[in-house]
Each structure stands twice: as C-alpha cells, then as structure tokens.
C-alpha positions as CSV (number, residue, x, y, z in Angstrom):
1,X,-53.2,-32.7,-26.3
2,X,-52.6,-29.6,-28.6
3,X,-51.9,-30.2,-31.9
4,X,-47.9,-29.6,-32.6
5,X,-48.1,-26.4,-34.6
6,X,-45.9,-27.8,-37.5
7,X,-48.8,-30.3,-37.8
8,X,-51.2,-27.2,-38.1
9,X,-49.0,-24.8,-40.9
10,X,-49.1,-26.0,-44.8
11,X,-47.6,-23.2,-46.9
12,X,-48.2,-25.9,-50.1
13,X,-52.2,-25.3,-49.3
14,X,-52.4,-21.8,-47.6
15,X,-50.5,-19.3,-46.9
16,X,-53.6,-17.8,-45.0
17,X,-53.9,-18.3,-41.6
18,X,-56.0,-16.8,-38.5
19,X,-54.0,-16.8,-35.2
20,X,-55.9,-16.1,-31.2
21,X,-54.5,-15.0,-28.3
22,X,-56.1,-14.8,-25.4
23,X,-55.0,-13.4,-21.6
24,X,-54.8,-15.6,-18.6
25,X,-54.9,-12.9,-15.9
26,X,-58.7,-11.4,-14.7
27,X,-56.8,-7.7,-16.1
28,X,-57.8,-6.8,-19.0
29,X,-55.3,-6.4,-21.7
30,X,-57.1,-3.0,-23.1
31,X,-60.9,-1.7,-22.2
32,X,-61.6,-0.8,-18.8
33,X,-61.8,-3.3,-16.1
34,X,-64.7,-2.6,-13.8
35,X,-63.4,-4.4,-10.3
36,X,-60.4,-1.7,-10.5
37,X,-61.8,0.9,-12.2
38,X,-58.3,1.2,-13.9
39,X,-58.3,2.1,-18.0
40,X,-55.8,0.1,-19.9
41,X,-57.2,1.5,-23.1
42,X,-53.8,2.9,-24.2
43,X,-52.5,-1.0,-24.4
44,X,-54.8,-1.6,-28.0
45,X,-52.5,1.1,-29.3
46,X,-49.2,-0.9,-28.1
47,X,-50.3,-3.8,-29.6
48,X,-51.3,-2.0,-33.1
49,X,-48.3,-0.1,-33.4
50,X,-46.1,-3.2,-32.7
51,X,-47.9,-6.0,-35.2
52,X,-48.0,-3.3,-38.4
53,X,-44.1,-2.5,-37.0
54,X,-43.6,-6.3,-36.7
55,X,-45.1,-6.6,-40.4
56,X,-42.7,-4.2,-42.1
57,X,-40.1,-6.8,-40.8
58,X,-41.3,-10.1,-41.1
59,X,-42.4,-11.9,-44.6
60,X,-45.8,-12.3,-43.2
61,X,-48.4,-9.8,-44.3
62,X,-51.4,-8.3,-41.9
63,X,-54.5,-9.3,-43.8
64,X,-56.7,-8.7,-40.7
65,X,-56.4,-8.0,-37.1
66,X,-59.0,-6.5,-33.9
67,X,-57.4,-5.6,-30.5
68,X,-60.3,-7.1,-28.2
69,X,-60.4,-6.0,-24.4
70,X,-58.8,-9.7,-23.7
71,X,-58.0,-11.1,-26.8
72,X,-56.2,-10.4,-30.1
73,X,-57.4,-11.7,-33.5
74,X,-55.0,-11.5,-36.5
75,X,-55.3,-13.1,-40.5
76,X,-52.1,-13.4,-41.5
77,X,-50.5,-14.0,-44.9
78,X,-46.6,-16.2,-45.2
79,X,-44.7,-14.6,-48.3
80,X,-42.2,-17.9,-48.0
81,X,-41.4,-16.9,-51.6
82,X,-40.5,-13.4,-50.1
83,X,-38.2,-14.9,-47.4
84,X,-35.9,-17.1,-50.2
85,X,-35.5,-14.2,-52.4
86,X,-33.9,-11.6,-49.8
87,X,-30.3,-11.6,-50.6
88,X,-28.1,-12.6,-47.4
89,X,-27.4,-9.0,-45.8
90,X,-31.1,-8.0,-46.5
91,X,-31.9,-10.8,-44.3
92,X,-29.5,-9.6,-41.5
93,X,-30.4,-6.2,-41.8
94,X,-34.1,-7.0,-41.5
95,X,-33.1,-9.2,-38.0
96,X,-30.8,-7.1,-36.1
97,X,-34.7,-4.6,-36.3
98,X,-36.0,-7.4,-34.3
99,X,-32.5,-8.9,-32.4
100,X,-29.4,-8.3,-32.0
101,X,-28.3,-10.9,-33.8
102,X,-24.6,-12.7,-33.4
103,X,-21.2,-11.3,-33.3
104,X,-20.8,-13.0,-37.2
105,X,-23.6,-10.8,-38.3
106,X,-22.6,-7.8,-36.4
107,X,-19.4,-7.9,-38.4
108,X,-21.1,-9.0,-41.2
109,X,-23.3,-5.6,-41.5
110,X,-20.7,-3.7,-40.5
111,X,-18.7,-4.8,-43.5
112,X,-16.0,-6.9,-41.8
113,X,-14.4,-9.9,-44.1
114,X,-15.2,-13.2,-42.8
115,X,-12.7,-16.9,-42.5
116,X,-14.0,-19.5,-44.0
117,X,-14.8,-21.2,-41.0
118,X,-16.9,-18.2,-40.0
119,X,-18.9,-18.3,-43.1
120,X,-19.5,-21.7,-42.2
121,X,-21.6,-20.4,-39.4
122,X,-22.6,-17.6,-40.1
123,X,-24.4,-19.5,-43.2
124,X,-26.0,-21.4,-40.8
125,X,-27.5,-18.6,-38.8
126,X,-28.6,-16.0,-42.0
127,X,-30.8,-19.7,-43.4
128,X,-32.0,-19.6,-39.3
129,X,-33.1,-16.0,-39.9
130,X,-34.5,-16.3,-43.3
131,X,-36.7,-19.2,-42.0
132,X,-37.6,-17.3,-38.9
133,X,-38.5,-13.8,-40.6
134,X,-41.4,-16.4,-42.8
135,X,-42.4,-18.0,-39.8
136,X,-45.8,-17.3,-37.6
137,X,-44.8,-18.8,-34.8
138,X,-41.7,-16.5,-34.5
139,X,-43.9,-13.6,-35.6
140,X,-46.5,-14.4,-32.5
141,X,-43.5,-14.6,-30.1
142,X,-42.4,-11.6,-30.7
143,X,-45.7,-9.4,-30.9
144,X,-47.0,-11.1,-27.9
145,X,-43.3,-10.9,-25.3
146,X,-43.2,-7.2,-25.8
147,X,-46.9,-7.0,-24.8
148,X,-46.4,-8.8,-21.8
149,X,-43.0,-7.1,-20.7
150,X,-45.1,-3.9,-21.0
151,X,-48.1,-4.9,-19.4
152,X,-46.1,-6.5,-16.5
153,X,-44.3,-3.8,-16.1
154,X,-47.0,-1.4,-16.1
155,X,-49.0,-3.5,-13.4
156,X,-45.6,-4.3,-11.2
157,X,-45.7,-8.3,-11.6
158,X,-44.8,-10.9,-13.3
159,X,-45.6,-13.8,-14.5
160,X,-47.5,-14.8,-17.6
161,X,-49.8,-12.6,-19.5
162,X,-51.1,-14.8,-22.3
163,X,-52.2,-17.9,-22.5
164,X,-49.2,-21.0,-23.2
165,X,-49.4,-20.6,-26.8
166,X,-51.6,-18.9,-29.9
167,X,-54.4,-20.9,-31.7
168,X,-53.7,-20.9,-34.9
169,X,-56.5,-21.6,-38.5
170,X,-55.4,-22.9,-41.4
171,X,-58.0,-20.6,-44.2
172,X,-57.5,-23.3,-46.9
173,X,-59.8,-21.4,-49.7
174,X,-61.1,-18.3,-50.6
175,X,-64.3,-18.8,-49.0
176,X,-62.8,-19.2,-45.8
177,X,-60.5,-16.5,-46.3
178,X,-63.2,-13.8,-46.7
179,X,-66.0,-15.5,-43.9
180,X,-62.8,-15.0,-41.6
181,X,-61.9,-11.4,-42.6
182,X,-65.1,-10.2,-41.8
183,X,-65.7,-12.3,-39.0
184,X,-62.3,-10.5,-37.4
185,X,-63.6,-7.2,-38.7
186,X,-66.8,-7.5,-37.0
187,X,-65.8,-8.5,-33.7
188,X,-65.7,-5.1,-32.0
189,X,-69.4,-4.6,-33.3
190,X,-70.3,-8.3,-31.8
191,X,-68.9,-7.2,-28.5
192,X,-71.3,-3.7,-28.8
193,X,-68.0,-1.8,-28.3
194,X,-68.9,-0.1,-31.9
195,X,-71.8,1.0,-33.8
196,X,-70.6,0.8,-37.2
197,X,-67.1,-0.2,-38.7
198,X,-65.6,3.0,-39.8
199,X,-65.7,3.8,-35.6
200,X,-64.2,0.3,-34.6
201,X,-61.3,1.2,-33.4
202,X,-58.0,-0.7,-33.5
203,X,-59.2,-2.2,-36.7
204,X,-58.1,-3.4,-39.9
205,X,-61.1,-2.6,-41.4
206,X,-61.1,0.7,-39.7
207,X,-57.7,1.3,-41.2
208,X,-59.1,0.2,-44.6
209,X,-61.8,2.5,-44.9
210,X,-59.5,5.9,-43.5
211,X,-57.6,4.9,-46.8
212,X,-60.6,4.3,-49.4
213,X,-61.6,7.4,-48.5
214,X,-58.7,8.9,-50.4
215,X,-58.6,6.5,-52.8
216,X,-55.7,4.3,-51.4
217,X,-55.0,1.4,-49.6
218,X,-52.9,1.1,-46.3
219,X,-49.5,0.2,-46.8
220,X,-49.2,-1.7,-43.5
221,X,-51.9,-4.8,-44.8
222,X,-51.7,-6.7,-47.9
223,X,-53.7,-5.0,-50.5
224,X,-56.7,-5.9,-51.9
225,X,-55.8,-7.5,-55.7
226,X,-59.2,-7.8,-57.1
227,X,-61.0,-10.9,-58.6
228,X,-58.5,-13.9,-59.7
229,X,-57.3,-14.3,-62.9
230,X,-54.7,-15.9,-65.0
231,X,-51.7,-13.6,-63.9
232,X,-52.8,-12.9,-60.3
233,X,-50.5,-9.9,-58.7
234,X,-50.1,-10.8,-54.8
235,X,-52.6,-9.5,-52.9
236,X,-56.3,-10.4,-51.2
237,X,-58.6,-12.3,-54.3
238,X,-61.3,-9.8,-53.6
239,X,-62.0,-6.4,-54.6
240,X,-61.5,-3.7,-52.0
241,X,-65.3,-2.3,-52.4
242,X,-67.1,-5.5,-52.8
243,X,-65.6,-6.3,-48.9
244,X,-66.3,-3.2,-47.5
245,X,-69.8,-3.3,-48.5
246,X,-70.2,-6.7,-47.4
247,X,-68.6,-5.5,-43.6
248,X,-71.3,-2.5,-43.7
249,X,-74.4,-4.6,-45.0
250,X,-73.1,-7.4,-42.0
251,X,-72.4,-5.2,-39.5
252,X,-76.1,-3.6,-39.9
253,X,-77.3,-7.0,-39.6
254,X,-75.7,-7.8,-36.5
255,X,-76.2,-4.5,-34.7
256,X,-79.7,-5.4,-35.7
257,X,-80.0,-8.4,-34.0
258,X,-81.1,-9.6,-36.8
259,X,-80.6,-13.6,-37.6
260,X,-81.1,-13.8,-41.2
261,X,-81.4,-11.4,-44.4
262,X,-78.9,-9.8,-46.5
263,X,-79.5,-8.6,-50.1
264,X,-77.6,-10.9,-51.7
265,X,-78.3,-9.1,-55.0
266,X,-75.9,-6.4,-53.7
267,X,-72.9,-8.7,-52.8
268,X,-71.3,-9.9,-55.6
269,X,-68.5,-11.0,-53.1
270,X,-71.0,-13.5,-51.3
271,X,-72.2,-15.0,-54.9
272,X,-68.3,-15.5,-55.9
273,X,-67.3,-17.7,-53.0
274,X,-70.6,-19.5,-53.2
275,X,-71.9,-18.7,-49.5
276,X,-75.3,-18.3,-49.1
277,X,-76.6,-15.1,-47.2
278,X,-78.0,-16.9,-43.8
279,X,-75.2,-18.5,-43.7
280,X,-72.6,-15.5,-43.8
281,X,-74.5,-14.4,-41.2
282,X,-74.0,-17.7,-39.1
283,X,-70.2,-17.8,-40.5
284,X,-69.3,-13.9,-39.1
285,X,-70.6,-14.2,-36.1
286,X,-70.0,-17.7,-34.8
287,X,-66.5,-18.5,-36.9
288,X,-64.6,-19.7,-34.3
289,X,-67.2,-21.8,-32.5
290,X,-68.0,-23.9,-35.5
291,X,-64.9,-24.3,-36.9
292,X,-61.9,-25.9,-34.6
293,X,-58.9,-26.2,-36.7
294,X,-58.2,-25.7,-40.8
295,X,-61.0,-23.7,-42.5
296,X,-62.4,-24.8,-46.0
297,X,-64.2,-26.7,-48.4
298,X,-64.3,-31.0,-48.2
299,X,-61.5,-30.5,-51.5
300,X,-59.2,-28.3,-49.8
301,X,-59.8,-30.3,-46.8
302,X,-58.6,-33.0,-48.1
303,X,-55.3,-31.5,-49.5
304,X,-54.0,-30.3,-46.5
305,X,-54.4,-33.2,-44.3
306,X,-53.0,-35.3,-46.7
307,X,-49.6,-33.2,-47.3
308,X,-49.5,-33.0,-42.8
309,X,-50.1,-36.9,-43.1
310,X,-53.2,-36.1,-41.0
311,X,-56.2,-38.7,-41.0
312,X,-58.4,-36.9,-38.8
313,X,-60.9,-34.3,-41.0
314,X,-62.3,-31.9,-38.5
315,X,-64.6,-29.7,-39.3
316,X,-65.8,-31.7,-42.4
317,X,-69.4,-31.5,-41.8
318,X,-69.4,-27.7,-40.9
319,X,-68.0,-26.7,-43.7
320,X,-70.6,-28.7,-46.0
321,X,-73.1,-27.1,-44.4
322,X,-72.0,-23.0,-44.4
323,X,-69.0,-23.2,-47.3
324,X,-70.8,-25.3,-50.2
C-alpha cells in the first residue's frame, strides 16, 4: 500500500524534496513515438513553461527539474516560512493566478467590505490558500491536470494521462540534496538524448548554465547561496561553479561509459558532502533505484522518521554505503 503522502513530507527535517511522474498511456508525453511516427516534442515546452509559471505562484521553489520523453523529474524546495508571512490579500491575489477563487475573495480583491459573518469564512478559506500555495501536493496537481487536459485534448481522448499519483523523496541532508540535483540534471545524457549538459534541453541545468554565461542566475530556480555559514541567506548550500563542474566532469563520465574515476582533486563539492568519487558515479546514475523513499545520512534518518512516528528505516544500509 502507498505510503499516505503526509507520512512522506517533514518540513521540520527538509524542505527538499524530489517528486516523479510518470505516464500510463504507450504515447509519449514529449520525444517522438516510433509506432506513430507522431512528434510530441512541443509538449516538454508546455510542461517547462507551466512549472517555472506555477513557481512564480506557489511558495515552493524549482531547485531542479528534466522533461523526460515519459516522465518528469522535479527537486523542489517548501518556503512554509514564505507562505505565513504573505499578508491576507497577497495570498488571494497569488490564488485567483491559479483559481478562481470564492465569491468572498472575489469581493475581497475587488475591495468590497465584508459582515462579520463573512470574515468568518472567508478566514477560513485565505488559511486554506496559504496552506495550499506551500503545499507539493497541490503544486503537482496543478502542473500535472493542465498537462493532461492538453495532451488529451491534442490526442482526442480521455482518460488518464499520468500515473494515480507522484512519488515523492524526502532529501533529508546536503549530500542527498546535491547526489539528487545532478542525478536530475543528468538524466537526459543517461537516456543518450544529449551529448553534453549545456545541449540538454528542457533542463535546469541547461537553464543554469544560459545564465552563468552572463554572470547571473535564473530567476525562475532557487539560486545558488554558496557554502553554509553562520547567517545563511536562502538559497542552494553549494556554490554555483563548484555544481556545474561537477555536472560537466559527470556527465563526461557517463557519456564515457565509464564506471569509475573522477578527479576528485577538482571537486571541492564532492569532498564537502563527504561522497566518495565511485560512488557519485553510482549515486547519479542509479538514484532512484537504490534509494526508495527519504534520502540521507543514518542521523538525518533517524530524525525524520521519528517526527512522522515512522519505525520503518528504509534505505538505511544504502545510504551507509554511498552517503558516509
């Protein structure tokens, strides 16, 4: 039986986590499919566009993400703290971009004065919003329904287009955090659909590097922050160069078909979350097969089972192995 997903999402250990979906239907969901000969390229672009839209909305930040030819793999970040802070209207106003929201908040926005028995409700429905603009779950829902209403439409049927729900990975420590990054940034050059990462397409890290090479960072994904410290701005814990030499280096490897040898002398990233080189390799290429479940060290293991009341440890001996 699948795990409830309020039994999968701590926000008190992570607020990382990497979320799968996969289509049911033999049609593709981009790529070409070679029974029909039909293209449905174009479709990585819908699904692009709509999760960096979707992310301008939601308090959830795109760490990560690859449009696959059947699958979709995101890393995303839950700014809770965000969420609480919005005054009441921003709330609203944030909403009625996704919905169209209740006749209360209609008037509301439009800058009608409430009875006190509509406050009452409409209370009730802005702390409904604020909750579901923080929420993953919510966030999936929508990226993936407007997906499917498209692609149905486009292939005149119906029915469903993903799979019942999303698998979602708690990334309970920096280690895990980066192995999964690049394991998500990697995957089009896995699947031979690109020779290096600058030309994976559809990309995060594709997106990343456009921006390095004017010296920015893309305002659709959570920046790059640089190495912890004591006052730590919000923001990925690595540095943006370290990571994108880390891809490069990987990427060669795997293009390669090579199982086993990285400078580890030119990865400070590696040294800093304690990962040994053979192992990276193992962690960005196999991620999802060896680890079912949360993602991270026996410690932070611990942790977050304990606050989901959870006695089951999966993944425990995994994660000795490739994250000590």
């Amino acid at each position: 039986m699948a795990t409830a997903r309020k039994r999968q999402i701590s926000l008190t250990d992570t607020k990382y986590y990497h979320c799968i979906s996969r289509c049911v239907r033999r049609a593709f969901l981009c790529g070409e499919d070679h029974f029909t000969g039909q293209s449905y390229e174009h479709r990585r672009a819908w699904v692009e566009d709509k999760l960096l839209e979707l992310g301008k909305v939601f308090c959830i930040d795109v760490c990560a993400y690859a449009v696959m030819s059947n699958h979709t793999h995101l890393v995303l970040y839950v700014d809770d703290k965000k969420a609480n802070r919005l005054n009441d209207k921003a709330i609203v106003i944030r909403w009625h971009k996704l919905c169209k929201g209740t006749l209360l908040t209609q008037k509301y926005v439009q800058g009608e004065k409430l009875s006190e028995a509509e406050l009452l409700f409409f209370n009730q429905t802005v702390k409904q919003y604020r909750e579901r603009l923080s929420s993953i779950s919510w966030f999936m829902r929508l990226l993936n329904e407007d997906i499917a209403r498209k692609t149905n439409k486009e292939d005149n049927c119906t029915g469903r287009f993903w799979e019942g729900r999303f698998k979602s990975q708690a990334l309970l420590d920096e280690a895990a955090l980066a192995a999964c990054m690049a394991y998500v940034d990697l995957n089009p050059i896995r699947a031979k659909m690109a020779n290096t990462p600058e030309e994976s397409s559809h990309t995060s890290v594709q997106k990343r590097i456009e921006s390095a090479t004017e010296g920015k960072q893309p305002k659709q994904l959570l920046r790059f922050a640089g190495m912890s410290r004591q006052i730590m701005p919000k923001g990925l814990p690595f540095e943006l160069k370290s990571y994108l030499e880390l891809v490069e280096l990987t990427g060669r490897c795997i293009r390669e078909g090579k199982r086993g040898y990285i400078e580890s002398t030119h990865l400070p990233l590696l040294e800093r979350v304690n990962i040994s080189p053979e192992n990276w390799l193992k962690l960005t290429t196999q991620f999802t097969r060896v680890f079912h479940g949360a993602v991270g060290r026996r410690t932070s293991q611990e942790s977050y089972c304990e606050n989901l009341n959870r006695k089951r440890r999966s993944n425990v001996s995994n994660s000795e192995k490739l994250l000590a």
